[in-house]
MDTraj code that builds the backbone (N, CA, C; nanometers):
import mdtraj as md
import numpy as np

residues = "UNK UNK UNK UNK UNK UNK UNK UNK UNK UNK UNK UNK UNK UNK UNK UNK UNK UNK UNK UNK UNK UNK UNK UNK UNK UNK UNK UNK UNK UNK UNK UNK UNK UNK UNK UNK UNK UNK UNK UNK UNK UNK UNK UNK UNK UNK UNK UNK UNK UNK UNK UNK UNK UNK UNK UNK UNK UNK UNK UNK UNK UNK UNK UNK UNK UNK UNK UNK UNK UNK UNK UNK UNK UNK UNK UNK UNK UNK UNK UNK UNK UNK UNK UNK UNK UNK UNK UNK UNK UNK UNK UNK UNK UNK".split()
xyz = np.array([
    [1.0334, 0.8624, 0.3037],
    [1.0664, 0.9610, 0.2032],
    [1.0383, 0.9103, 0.0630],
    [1.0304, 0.7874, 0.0613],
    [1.0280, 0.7409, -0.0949],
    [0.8676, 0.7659, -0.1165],
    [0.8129, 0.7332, -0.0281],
    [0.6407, 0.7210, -0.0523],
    [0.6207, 0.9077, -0.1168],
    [0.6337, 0.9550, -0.0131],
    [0.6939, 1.1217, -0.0613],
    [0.7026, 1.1404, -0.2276],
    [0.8307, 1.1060, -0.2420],
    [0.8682, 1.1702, -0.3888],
    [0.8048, 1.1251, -0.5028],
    [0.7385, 0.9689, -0.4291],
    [0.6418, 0.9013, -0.5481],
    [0.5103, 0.9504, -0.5403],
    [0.4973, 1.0281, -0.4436],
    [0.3889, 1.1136, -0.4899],
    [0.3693, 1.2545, -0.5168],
    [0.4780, 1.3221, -0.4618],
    [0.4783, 1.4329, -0.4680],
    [0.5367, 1.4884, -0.6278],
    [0.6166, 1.4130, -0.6113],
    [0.7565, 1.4438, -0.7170],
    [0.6895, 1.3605, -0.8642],
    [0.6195, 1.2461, -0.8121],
    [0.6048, 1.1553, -0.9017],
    [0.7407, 1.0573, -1.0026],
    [0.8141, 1.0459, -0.8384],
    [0.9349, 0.9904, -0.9026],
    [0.9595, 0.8612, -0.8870],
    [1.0413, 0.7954, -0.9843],
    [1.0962, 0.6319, -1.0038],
    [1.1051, 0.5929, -0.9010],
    [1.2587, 0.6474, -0.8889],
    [1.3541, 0.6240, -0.7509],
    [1.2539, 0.5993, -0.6580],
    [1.1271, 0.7089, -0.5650],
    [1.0504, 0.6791, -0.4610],
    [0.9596, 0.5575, -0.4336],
    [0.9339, 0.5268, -0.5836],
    [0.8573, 0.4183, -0.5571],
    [0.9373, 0.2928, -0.5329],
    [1.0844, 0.2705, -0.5910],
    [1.1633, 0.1745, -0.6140],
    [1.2114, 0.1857, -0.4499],
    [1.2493, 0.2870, -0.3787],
    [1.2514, 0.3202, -0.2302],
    [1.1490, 0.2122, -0.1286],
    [1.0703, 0.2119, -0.2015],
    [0.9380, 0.1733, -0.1317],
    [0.9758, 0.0372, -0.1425],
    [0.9674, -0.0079, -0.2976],
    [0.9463, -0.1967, -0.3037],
    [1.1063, -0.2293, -0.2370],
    [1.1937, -0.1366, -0.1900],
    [1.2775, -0.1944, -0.1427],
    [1.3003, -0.1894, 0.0126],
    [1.2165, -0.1497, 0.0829],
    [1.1848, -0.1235, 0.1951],
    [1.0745, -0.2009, 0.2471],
    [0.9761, -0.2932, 0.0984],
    [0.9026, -0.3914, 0.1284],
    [1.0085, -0.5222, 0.1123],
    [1.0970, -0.5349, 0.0646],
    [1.1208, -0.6646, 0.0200],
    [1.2202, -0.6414, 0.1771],
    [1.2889, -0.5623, 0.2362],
    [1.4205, -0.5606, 0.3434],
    [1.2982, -0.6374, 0.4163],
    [1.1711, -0.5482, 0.4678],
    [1.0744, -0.6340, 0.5630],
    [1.0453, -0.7089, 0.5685],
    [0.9860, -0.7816, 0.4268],
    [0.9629, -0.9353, 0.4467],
    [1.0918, -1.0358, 0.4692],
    [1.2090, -1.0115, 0.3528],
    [1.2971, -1.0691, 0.4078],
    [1.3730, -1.0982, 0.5964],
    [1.3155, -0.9945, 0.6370],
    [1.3256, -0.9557, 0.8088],
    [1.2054, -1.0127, 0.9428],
    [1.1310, -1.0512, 0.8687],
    [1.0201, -1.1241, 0.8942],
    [0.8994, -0.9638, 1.0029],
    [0.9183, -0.8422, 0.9654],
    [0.8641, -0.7077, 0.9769],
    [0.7632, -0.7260, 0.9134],
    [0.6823, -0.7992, 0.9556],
    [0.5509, -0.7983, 0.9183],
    [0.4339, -0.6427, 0.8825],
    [0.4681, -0.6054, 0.9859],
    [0.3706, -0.4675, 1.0219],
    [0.4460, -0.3496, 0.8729],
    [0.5830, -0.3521, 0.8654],
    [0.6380, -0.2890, 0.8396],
    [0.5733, -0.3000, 0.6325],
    [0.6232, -0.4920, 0.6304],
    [0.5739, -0.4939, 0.4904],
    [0.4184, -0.4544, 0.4473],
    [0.3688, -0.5054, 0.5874],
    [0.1919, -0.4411, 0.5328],
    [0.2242, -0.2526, 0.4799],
    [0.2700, -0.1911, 0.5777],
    [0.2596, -0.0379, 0.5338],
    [0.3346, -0.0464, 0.3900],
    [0.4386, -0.1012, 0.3680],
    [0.5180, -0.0803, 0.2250],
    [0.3804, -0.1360, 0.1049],
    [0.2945, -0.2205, 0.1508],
    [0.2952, -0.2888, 0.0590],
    [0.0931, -0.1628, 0.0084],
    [0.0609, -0.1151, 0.1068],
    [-0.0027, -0.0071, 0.1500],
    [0.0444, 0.0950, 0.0102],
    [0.1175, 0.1154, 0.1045],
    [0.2181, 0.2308, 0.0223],
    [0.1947, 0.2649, -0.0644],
    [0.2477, 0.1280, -0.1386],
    [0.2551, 0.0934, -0.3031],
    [0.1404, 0.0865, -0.3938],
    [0.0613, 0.0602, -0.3007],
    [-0.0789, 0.0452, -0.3617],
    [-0.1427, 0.2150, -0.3769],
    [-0.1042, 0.2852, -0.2794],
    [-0.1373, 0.4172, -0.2832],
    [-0.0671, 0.5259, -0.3726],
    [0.0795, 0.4539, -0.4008],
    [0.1233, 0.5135, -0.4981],
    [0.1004, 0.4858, -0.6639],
    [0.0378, 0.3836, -0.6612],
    [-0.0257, 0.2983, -0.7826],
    [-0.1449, 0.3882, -0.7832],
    [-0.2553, 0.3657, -0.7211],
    [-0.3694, 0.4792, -0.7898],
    [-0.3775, 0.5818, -0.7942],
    [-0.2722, 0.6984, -0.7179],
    [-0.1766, 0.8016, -0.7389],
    [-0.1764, 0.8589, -0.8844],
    [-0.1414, 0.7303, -0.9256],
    [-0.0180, 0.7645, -1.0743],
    [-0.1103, 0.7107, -1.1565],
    [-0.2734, 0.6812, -1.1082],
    [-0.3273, 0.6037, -1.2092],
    [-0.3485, 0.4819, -1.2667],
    [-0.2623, 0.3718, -1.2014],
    [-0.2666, 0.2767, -1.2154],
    [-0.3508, 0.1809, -1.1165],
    [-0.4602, 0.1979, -1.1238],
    [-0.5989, 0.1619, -1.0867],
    [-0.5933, -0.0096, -1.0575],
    [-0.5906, -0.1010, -1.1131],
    [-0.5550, -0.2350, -1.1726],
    [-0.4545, -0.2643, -1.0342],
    [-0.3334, -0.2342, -1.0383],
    [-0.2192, -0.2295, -0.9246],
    [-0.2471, -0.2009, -0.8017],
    [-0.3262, -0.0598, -0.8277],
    [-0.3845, -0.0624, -0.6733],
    [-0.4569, -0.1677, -0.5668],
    [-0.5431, -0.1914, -0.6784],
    [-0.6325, -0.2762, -0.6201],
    [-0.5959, -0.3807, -0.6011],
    [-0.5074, -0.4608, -0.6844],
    [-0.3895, -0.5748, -0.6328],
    [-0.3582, -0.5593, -0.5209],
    [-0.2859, -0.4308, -0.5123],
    [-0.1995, -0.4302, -0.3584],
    [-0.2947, -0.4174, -0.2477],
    [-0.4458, -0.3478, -0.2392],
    [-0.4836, -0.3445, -0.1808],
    [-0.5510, -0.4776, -0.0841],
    [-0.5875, -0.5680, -0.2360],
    [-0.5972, -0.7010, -0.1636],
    [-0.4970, -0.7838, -0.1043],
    [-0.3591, -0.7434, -0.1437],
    [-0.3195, -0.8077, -0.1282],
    [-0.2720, -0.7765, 0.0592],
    [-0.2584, -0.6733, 0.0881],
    [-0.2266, -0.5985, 0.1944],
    [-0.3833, -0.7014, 0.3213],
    [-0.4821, -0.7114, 0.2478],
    [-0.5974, -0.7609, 0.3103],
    [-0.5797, -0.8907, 0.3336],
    [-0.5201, -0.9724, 0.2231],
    [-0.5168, -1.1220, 0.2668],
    [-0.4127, -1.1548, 0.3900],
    [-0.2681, -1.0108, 0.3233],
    [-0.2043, -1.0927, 0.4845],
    [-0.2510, -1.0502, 0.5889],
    [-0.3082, -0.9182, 0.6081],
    [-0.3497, -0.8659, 0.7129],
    [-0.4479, -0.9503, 0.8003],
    [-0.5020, -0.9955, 0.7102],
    [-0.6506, -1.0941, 0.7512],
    [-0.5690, -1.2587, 0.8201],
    [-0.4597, -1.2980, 0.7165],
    [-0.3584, -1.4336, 0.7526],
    [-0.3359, -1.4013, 0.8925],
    [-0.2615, -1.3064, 0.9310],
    [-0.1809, -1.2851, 1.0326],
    [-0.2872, -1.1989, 1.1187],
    [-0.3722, -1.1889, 1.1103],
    [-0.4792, -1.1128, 1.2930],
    [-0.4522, -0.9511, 1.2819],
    [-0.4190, -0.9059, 1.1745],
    [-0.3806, -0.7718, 1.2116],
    [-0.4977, -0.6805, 1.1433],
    [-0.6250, -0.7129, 1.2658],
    [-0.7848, -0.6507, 1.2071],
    [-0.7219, -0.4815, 1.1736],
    [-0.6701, -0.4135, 1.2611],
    [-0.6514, -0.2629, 1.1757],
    [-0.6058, -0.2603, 1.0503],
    [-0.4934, -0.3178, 0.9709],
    [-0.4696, -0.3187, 0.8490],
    [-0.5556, -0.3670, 0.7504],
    [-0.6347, -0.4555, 0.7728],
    [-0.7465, -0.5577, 0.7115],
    [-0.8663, -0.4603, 0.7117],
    [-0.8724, -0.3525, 0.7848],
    [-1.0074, -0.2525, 0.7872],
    [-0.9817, -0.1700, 0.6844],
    [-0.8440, -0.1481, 0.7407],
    [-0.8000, -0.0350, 0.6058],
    [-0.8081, -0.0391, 0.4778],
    [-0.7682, -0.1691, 0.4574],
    [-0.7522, -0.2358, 0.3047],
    [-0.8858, -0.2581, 0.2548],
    [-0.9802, -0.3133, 0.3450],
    [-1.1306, -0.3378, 0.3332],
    [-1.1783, -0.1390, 0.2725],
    [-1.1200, -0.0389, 0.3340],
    [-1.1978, 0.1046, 0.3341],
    [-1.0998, 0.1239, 0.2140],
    [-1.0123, 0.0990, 0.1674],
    [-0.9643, 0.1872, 0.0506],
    [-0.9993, 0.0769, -0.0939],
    [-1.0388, -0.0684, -0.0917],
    [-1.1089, -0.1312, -0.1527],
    [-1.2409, -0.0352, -0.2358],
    [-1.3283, 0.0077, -0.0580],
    [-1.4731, -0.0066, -0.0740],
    [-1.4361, 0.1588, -0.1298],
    [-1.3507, 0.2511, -0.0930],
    [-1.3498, 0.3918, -0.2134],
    [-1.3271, 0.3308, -0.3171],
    [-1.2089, 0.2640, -0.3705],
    [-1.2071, 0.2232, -0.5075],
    [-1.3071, 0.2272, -0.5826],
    [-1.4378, 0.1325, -0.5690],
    [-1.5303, 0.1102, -0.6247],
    [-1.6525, 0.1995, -0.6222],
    [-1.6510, 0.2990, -0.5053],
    [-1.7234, 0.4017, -0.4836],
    [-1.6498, 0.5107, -0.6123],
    [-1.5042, 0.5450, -0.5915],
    [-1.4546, 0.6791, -0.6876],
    [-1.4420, 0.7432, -0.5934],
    [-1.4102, 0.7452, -0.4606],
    [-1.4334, 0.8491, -0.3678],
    [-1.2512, 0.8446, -0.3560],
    [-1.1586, 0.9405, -0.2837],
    [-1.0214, 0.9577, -0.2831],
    [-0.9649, 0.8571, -0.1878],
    [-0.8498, 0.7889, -0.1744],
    [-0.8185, 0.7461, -0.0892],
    [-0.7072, 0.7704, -0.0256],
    [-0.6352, 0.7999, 0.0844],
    [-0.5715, 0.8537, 0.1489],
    [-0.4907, 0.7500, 0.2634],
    [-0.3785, 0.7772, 0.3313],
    [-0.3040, 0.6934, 0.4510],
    [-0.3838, 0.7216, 0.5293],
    [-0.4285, 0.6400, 0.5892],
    [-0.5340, 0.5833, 0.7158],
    [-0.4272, 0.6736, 0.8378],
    [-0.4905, 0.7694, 0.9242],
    [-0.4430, 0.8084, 1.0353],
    [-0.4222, 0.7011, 1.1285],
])
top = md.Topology()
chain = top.add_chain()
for i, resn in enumerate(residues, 1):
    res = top.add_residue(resn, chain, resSeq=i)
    for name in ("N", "CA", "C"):
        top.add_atom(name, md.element.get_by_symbol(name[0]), res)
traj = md.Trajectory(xyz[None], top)
């Protein structure tokens, strides 16, 4: 729901929802869980325009994905990278 209102609504609270639903995961050792938060965040960052952030999170979502073997997240991060630099939209990976 937070990912939601931070985009829909374009609200605080949703995004703050989010980094706190990334930090419960890592602290929990929810690996899978912090990749999507950390996803998320990145999607709610070029959302709102903040281009710079995105692309942070996006790598950053890639390095652990890539650390830890988890090739689907690491594709993803690799495809919303390679729109970045294209300008093309980027969207939650089905």
């Amino acid at each position: 729901l937070g990912y939601i209102d931070a985009t829909r609504f374009k609200s605080t609270e949703g995004r703050a929802r989010v980094v706190e639903a990334r930090r419960f995961a890592s602290e929990h050792g929810y690996l899978w869980d912090e990749l999507q938060a950390i996803y998320m965040l990145a999607l709610i960052d070029y959302q709102s325009g903040a281009i710079d952030e995105a692309r942070a999170g996006f790598r950053e979502v890639l390095q652990l994905a890539a650390r830890t073997g988890n090739r689907t997240q690491e594709e993803e991060a690799q495809a919303a990278l390679r729109a970045l630099d294209a300008g093309t939209p980027i969207t939650i990976p089905s």
